[in-house]
C-alpha positions in Angstrom: 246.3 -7.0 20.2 245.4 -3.9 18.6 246.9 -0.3 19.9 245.2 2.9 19.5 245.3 4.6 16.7 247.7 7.3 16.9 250.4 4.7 18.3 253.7 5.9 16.9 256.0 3.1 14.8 259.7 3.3 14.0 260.2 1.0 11.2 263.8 -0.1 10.7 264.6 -2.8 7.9 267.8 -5.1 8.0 267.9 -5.0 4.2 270.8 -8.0 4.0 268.4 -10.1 5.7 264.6 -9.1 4.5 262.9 -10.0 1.5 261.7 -6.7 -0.3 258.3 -8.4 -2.1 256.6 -8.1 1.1 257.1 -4.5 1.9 253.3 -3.8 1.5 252.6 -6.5 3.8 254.7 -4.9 6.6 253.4 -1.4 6.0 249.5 -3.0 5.5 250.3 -4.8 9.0 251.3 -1.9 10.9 248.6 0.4 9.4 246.4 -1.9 12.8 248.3 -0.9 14.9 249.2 3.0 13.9 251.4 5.4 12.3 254.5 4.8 10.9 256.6 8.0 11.4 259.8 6.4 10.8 260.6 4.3 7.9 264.5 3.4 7.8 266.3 0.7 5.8 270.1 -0.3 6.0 272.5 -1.9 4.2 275.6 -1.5 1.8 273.1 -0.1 -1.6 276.3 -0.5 -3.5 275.8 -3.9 -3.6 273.4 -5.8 -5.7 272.2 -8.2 -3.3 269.9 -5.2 -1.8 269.0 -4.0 -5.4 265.5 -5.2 -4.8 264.9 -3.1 -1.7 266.7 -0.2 -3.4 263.8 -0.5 -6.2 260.8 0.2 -3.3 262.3 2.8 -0.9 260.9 5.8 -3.0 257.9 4.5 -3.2 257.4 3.5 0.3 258.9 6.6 1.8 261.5 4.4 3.3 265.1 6.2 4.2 268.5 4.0 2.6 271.5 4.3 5.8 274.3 3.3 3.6 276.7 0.9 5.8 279.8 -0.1 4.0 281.2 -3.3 4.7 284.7 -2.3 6.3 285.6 -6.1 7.6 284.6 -9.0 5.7 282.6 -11.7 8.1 281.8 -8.7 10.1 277.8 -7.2 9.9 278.3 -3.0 10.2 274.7 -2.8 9.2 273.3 -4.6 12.4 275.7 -2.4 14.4 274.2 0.7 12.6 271.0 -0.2 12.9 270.6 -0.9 16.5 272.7 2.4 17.3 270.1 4.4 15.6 267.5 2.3 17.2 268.5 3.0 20.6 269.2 6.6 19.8 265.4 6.8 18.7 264.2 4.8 22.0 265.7 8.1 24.0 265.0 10.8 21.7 261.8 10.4 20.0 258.2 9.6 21.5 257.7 6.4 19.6 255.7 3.6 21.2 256.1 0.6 18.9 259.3 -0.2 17.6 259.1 -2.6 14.1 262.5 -4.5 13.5 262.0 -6.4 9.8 265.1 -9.0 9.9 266.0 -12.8 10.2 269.1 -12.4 12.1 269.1 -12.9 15.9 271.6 -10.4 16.5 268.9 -8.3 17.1 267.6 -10.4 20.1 269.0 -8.0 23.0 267.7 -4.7 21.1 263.9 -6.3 21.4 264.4 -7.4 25.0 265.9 -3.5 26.0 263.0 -2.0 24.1 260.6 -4.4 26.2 262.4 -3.2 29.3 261.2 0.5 28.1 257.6 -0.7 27.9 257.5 -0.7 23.9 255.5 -2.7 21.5 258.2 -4.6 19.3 256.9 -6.5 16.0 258.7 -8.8 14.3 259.0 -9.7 10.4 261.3 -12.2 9.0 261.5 -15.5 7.7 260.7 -18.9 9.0 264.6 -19.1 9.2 264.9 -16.1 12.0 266.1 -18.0 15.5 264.1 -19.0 17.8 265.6 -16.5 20.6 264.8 -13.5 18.2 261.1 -14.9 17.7 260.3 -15.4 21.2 261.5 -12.0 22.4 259.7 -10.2 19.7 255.9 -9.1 21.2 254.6 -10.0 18.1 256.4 -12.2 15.1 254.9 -12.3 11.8 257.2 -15.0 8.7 256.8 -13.3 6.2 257.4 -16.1 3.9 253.9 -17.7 5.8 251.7 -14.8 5.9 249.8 -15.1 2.4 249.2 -18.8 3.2 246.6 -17.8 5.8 243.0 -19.6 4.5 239.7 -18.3 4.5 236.7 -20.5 4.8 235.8 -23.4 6.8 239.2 -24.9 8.8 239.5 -29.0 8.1 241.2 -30.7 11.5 244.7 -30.8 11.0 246.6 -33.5 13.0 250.4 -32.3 12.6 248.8 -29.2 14.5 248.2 -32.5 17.6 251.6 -33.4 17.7 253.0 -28.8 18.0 253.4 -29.6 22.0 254.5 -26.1 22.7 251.5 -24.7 20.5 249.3 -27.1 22.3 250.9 -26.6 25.9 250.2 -22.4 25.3 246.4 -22.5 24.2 245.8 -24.7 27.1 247.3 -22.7 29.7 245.3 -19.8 28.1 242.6 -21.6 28.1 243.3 -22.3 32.2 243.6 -19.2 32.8 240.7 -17.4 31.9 238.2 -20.2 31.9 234.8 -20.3 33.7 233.8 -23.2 36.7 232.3 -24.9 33.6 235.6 -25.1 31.7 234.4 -22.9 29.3 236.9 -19.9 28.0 235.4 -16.7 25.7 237.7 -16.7 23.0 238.4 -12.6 23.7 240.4 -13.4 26.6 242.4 -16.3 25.5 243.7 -14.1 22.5 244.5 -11.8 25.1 246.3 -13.7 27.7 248.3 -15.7 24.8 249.5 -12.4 23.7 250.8 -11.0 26.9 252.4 -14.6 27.8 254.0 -15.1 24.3 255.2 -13.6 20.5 252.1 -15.8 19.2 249.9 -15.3 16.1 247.5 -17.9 14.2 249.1 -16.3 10.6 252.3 -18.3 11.1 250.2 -21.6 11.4 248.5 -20.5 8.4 244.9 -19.3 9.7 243.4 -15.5 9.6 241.4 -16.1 13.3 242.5 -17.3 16.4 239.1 -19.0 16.1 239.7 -20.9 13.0 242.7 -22.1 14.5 241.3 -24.0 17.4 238.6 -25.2 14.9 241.8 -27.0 13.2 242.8 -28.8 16.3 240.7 -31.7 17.3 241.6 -31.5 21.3 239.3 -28.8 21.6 235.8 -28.1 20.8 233.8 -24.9 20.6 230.8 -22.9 20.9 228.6 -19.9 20.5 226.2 -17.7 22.8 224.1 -14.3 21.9 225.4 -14.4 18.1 228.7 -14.1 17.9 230.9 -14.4 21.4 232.9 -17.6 21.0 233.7 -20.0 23.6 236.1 -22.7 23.4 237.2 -25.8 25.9 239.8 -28.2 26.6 237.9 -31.6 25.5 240.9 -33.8 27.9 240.6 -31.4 31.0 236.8 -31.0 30.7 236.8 -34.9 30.7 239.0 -34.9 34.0 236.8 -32.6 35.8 234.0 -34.7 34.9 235.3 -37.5 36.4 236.4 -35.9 39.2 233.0 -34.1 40.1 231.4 -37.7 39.7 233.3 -40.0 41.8 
């Protein structure tokens, strides 16, 4: 789901738990969705664990919050960083709120910003939690995204055996679909999105379209040129039989 253009982003980094190579890729992602006005990173910068995110903040326009450690075993950067996040949520007219981390202490932050009816993006790695994932309105791994193909997609059968991948495009599909069983593809993207933190980049395709084309349990058409359908090959076969005995 694209916003507007002129959506306002507040980019904060968790610098401790964030790889620093994929810095364009965050700043290329949300460039679809709208301006980032604020660009924070956090983290102690005296130490050289962060050195590589230190290297990139000039030329990204990205602020350093230093946050010393004062208690071994204890995280002051995620404290820091969600105190200026919910500052930010009160005092400045943002509308998307970007939170680039692996660490799930961040989980109530995104589910408050949801309650105030922001956009919240996720980056991190295919090690961030679950909980932190899920609550995010969109989750991009970053150590996934260049994987995405181009091209024709071949069937993929581990994709079969995903039950909760599986279980969500066929509810979407449910949802929206026609008296035929037939579901544009438009709409699925768009109820999947609303229902879930869900994009075909982490299962390594570009197009919600090529992803389906992947998955053997579904099958696929085209009318006037370009609008995409798709259907549920087992629940098309029930109603079938249902409409024929």
């Amino acid at each position: 789901m694209l916003m507007k253009d002129k959506e306002k982003i507040a980019l904060f980094i968790d610098a401790d738990n964030a790889p620093a190579a994929k810095v364009d890729v965050i700043l290329s992602e949300l460039a679809k969705y709208g301006v980032v006005n604020i660009r924070r990173a956090y983290g102690n910068w005296k130490s050289s664990n962060i050195k590589p995110w230190e290297d990139v903040l000039h030329e990204y326009a990205i602020q350093p919050i230093q946050q010393f450690d004062l208690t071994k075993g204890k995280n002051a950067t995620d404290i820091a960083l969600v105190i200026d996040a919910m500052d930010i949520l009160y005092t400045k007219d943002v509308d998307i709120i970007c939170l680039v981390s692996s660490d799930c202490d961040f989980t109530p932050l995104v589910t408050r910003a949801l309650a105030d009816g922001k956009f919240l993006i996720g980056f991190g790695e295919r090690k961030a939690p679950s909980a932190f994932v899920n609550s995010c309105s969109r989750f991009l791994y970053l150590d996934e995204y260049e994987q995405s193909v181009e091209g024709l997609p071949k069937f993929d059968k581990s994709l079969n055996k995903d039950n909760k991948l599986i279980s969500l495009l066929r509810q979407a599909i449910e949802a929206v679909e026609e008296d035929d069983g037939w579901a544009m593809l438009g709409p699925i993207g768009s109820h999947i999105s609303n229902q879930a933190s869900f994009d075909q980049r982490n299962y390594g395709f570009k197009k919600l379209s090529d992803l389906f084309a992947a998955i053997d349990l579904f099958e696929s058409k085209m009318t006037q040129g370009s609008v995409i359908w798709i259907r549920d090959i087992k629940r098309a076969k029930q109603q079938a039989k249902r409409l024929s005995s």
